[in-house]
N, C-alpha and C positions, 0 to 999 in steps of 0.2 A: 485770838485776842481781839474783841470788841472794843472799841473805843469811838468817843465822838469827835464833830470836826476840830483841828485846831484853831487856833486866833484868824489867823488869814484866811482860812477857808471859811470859817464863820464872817468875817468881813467881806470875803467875796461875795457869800452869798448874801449876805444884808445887801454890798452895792448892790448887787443883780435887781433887788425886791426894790428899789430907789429908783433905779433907771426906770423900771416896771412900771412903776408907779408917775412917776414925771413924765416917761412917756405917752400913759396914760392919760394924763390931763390933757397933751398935747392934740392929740387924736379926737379928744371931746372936744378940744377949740377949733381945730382943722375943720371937724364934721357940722359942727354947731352955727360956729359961729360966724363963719364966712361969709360972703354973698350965695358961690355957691357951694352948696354943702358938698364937702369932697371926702366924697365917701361910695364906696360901690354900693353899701349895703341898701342904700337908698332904691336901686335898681331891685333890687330881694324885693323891697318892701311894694317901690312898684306893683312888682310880679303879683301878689299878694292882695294888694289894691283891683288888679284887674281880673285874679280869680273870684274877689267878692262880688264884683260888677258883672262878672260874664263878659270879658272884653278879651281881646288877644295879649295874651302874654308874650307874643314874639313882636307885637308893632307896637306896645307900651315901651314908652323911652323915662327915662330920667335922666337930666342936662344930658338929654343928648344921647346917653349910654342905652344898649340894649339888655335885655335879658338873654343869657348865652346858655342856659340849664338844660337840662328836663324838665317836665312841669313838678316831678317828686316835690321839688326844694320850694316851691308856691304853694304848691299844695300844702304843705306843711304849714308853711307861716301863715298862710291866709288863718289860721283859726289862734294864731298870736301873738300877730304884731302889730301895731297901727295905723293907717295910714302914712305913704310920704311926706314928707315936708317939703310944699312948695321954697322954691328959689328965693334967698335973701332973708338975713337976719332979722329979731332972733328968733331962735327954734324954740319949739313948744318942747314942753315938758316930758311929753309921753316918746320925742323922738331924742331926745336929748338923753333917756333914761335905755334908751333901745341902740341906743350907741355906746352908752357904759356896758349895759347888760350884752352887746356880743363881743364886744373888748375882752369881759370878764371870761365869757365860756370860752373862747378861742384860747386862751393861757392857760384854762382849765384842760380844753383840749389837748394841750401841748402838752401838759405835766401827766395828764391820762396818759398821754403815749407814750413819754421817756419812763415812766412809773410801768407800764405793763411789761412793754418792752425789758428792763431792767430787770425785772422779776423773772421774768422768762431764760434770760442767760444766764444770771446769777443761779438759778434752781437748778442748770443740766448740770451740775458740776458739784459731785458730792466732796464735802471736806475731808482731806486724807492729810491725816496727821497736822502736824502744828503748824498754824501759818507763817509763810514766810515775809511780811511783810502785812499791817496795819489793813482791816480789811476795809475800811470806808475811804480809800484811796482808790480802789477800783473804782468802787461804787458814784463816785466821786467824779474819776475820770469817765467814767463811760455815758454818765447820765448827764456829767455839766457840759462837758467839754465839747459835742456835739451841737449842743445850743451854743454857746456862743463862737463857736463855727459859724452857725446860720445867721447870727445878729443881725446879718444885713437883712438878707429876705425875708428873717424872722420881722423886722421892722418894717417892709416894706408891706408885708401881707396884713401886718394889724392897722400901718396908716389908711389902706384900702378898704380893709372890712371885708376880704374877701372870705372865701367858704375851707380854703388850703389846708387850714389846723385842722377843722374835721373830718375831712378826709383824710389826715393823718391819722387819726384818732382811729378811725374807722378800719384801716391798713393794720397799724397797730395791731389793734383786735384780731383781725384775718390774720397775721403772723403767730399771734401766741395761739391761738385757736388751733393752727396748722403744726405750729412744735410741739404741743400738745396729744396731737395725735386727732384733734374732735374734726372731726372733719364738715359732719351736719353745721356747726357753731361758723365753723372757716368760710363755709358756701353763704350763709344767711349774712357774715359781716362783711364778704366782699360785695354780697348783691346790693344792700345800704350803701356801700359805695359806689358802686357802679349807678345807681340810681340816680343819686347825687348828682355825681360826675362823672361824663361816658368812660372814659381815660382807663380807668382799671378792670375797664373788661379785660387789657391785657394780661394779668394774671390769670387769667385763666387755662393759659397754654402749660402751669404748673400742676395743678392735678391731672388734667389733661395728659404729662409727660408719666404723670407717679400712677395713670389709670385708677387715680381714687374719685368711684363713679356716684358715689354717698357725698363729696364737697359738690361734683358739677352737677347731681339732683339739687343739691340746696340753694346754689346760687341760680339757676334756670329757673326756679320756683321763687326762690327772692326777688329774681330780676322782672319776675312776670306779674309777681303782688305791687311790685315797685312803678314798674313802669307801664302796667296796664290795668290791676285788678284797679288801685288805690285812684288814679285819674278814673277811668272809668263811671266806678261809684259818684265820685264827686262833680265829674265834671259832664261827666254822658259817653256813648261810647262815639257820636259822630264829632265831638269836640274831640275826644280824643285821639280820634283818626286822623282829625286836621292839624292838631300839636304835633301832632310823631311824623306827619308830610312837609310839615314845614318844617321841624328843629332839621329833619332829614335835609331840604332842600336849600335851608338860607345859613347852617352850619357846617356839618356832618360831610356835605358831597363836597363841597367847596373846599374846606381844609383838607380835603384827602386827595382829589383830585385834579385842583386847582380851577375847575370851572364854575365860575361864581357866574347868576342869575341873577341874587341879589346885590346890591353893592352898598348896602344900607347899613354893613357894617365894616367893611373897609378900613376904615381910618381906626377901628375897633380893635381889630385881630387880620381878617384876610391881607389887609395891605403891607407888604414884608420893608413898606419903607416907614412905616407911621407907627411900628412897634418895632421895641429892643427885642427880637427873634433868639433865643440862648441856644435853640434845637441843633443836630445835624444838619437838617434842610435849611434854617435860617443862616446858619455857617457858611453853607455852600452858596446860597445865593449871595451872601455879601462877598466870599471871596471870588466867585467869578466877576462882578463886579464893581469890585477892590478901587478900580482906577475911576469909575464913574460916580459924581455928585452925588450924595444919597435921593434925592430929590428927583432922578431923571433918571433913578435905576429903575428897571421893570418894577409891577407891582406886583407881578406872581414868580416863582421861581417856574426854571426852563421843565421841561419834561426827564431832559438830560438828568438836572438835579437830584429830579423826586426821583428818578427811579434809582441815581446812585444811594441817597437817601433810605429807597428800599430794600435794596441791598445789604444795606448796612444795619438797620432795623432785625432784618431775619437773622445775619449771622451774629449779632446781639443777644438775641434770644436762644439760638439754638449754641451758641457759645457758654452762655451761661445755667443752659438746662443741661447741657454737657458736661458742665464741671460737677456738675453736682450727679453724676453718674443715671444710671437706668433703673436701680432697684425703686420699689414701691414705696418703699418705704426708708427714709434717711433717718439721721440724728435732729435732736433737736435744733441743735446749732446750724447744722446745715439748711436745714432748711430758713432758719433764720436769712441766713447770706445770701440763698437763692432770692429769694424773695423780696429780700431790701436788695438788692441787682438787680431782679426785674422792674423790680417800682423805678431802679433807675433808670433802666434804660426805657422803660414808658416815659419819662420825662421828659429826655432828649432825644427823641424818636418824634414827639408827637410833633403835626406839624408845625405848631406855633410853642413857645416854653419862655412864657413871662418869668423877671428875677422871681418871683416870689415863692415860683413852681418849686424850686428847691428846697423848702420847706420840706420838701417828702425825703432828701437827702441823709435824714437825723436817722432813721435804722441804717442806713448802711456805713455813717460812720460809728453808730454803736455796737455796730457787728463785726466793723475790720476791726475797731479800737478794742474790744471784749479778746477779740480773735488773740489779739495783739500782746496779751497783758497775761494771756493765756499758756501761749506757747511759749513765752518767757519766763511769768515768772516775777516779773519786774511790778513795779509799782507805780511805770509811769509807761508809757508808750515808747517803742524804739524810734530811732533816731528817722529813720526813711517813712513812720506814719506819723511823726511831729511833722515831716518834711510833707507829705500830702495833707496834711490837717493846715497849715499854714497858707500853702499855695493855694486853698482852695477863697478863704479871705481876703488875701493880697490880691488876687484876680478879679475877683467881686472888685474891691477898690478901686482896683486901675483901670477897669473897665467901664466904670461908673464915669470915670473921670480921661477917659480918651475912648471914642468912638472909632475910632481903627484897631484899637485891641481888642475891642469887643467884637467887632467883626472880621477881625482874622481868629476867632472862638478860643480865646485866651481862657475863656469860662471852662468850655467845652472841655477844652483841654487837661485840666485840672477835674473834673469829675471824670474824663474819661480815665486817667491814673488812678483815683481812686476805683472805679469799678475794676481796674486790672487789679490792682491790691487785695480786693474781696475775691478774686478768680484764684488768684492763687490762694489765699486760705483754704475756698472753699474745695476746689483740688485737693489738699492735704486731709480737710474732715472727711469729705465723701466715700474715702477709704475707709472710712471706721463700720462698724457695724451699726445700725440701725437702734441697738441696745446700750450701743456705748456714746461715753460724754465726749463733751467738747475736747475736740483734738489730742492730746496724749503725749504733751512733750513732759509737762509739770507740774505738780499739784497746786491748786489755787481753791482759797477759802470761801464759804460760801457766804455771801452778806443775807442777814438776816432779815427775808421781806416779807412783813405777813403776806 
């Protein structure tokens, strides 16, 4: 039985389009019309600026801020976006319309991903006999409900302008591409990501684990048009030897290793006192240093740290490649969970995990909550994933708002419950066969998505 939303859920989703929209304005006044424009994307456009001039893209600043990328994402815009806007109002026309227009695609981003994603689990699940409950109640929970989970980060990432929805967007795609079964399609849209932003090379420990050698051809070849044919061409090959030694040297070694050379960006990301750190590694160093002044606590974490830090990274990973067993080839859903799990634990693993990084959070609560709604039956989520769907906002809040909960990883804590919640689902599917649907407790209707 098909039916549309009712009153409330039409009202919910109108406010949703309100808030949307208001916040929107807001964003455009924040970026616009300040002294200084407070907006990352300015750094983008930077970048962008100094691939047209031939300058360095890694010592071009905007108020201040560096460009943190690949050269991919400069490369890109340099051919359409406009010049930065110098400091102090008001902004010209063409930066003012370049602030609406990434506003806009970033939402677009975001509805791409809850929209594929939703398609994708709703389709592993053939309708077997009569529904037992209203079907745009799933559909409903699985796709809203995850967003305004993220409200915070989701707002924090669009006051910034940062790049986080499209890499969502992009994941996104490498998920369904992978439940799918395409595996050429999965390698090509994780290498778009990975180009992007270094971060999701870690997925690639996942066909890696499934030996499917057609994904890690596609993404080895994506990631080699991305990050060497496409600069290359554009920029030369001894510019781009000097891009890839430096993002190497003044990012890359530093965040991983803790030996900073440069310190030019410090107060940026390296310095674990001048950033809210949400990671493992930022955890651990504010808890070893619980008792001392944020201001007078080292500015790298111990060695000690990183490597417990490491520790906890691998059996992360191979935790989670674990549940989801050895065969080649899984179900669609499974693979779904592995996948948004590993996005997870890329998150909090990496050495630094700004709020807004959790933006990537949204498959994996629409793969416990699918999971959830599945194995019951129900038409709302059981009580213990209302109870991890809640704790992960109220933690956001209170951490926002006391600087000792967030540094005894109140955050942390709260996505690490949920990744155990996706462990155990995904335990339960990974026993299915490769041919058969999601999990096999109950029959569940399928919403009808072109």
């Amino acid at each position: 039985m098909n039916r549309g939303p009712t009153t409330w859920e039409q009202a919910a989703l109108s406010g949703l389009l309100i808030v949307v929209l208001v916040y929107g304005v807001l964003v455009e006044i924040r970026a616009t019309c300040t002294k200084k424009h407070n907006t990352d994307m300015g750094v983008y456009l930077a970048a962008a600026q100094a691939i047209r001039d031939n300058r360095d893209i890694y010592t071009t600043t905007y108020n201040g801020d560096h460009y943190m990328y690949p050269p991919f994402l400069a490369i890109l815009l340099a051919h359409i976006v406009p010049a930065p806007e110098p400091s102090g109002p008001p902004s010209s026309v063409a930066f003012a319309t370049t602030v609406s227009l990434w506003y806009i695609f970033s939402l677009l981003a975001l509805a791409g991903a809850v929209w594929v994603l939703a398609r994708v689990l709703f389709r592993t699940v053939p309708e077997t006999g009569p529904p037992r409950w209203p079907v745009w109640h799933p559909l409903w929970t699985v796709g809203f409900l995850p967003v305004v989970i993220c409200l915070h980060c989701l707002g924090r990432e669009l006051q910034l302008g940062q790049v986080d929805l499209f890499s969502l967007a992009l994941l996104a795609m490498t998920i369904a591409a992978a439940a799918k079964g395409r595996s050429y399609q999965a390698g090509a849209w994780l290498a778009a990501a990975i180009s992007l932003k270094v971060m999701p090379v870690v997925l690639l420990v996942y066909p890696l684990w499934r030996r499917d050698w057609r994904w890690l051809l596609s993404a080895a070849v994506g990631v080699v048009v991305g990050l060497v044919i496409l600069p290359v061409l554009t920029l030369g090959y001894d510019q781009t030897v000097k891009y890839t030694e430096e993002y190497a040297r003044v990012l890359l070694l530093p965040a991983l290793t803790g030996k900073v050379t440069d310190h030019t960006r410090d107060d940026e990301m390296l310095n674990q006192n001048a950033v809210h750190n949400y990671s493992i590694l930022g955890v651990l160093h504010n808890v070893a240093n619980l008792s001392t002044p944020r201001e007078d606590r080292p500015k790298t974490p111990s060695e000690f740290n990183r490597h417990v830090a490491g520790i906890l990274r691998l059996a992360l990973v191979f935790l989670t490649l674990l549940a989801s067993g050895f065969r080649r080839q899984v179900s669609p859903p499974a693979t779904v969970l592995c996948l948004a799990m590993l996005t997870t634990v890329m998150i909090i693993t990496n050495p630094v995990c700004q709020s807004y990084y959790f933006v990537l959070l949204i498959p994996l609560f629409m793969a416990v909550i699918f999971a959830d709604l599945q194995r019951s039956g129900a038409a709302f989520p059981s009580r213990g994933i209302i109870a991890v769907c809640v704790a992960y906002p109220v933690a956001q809040a209170l951490a926002s708002f006391s600087p000792f909960l967030r540094d005894c990883g109140l955050v942390l804590a709260t996505v690490l419950v949920l990744w155990l919640a996706a462990f155990i689902a995904l335990r339960r599917f990974s026993k299915q066969p490769a041919t058969e649907n999601f999990g096999g407790a109950r029959p569940m209707p399928v919403v009808a998505l072109p």
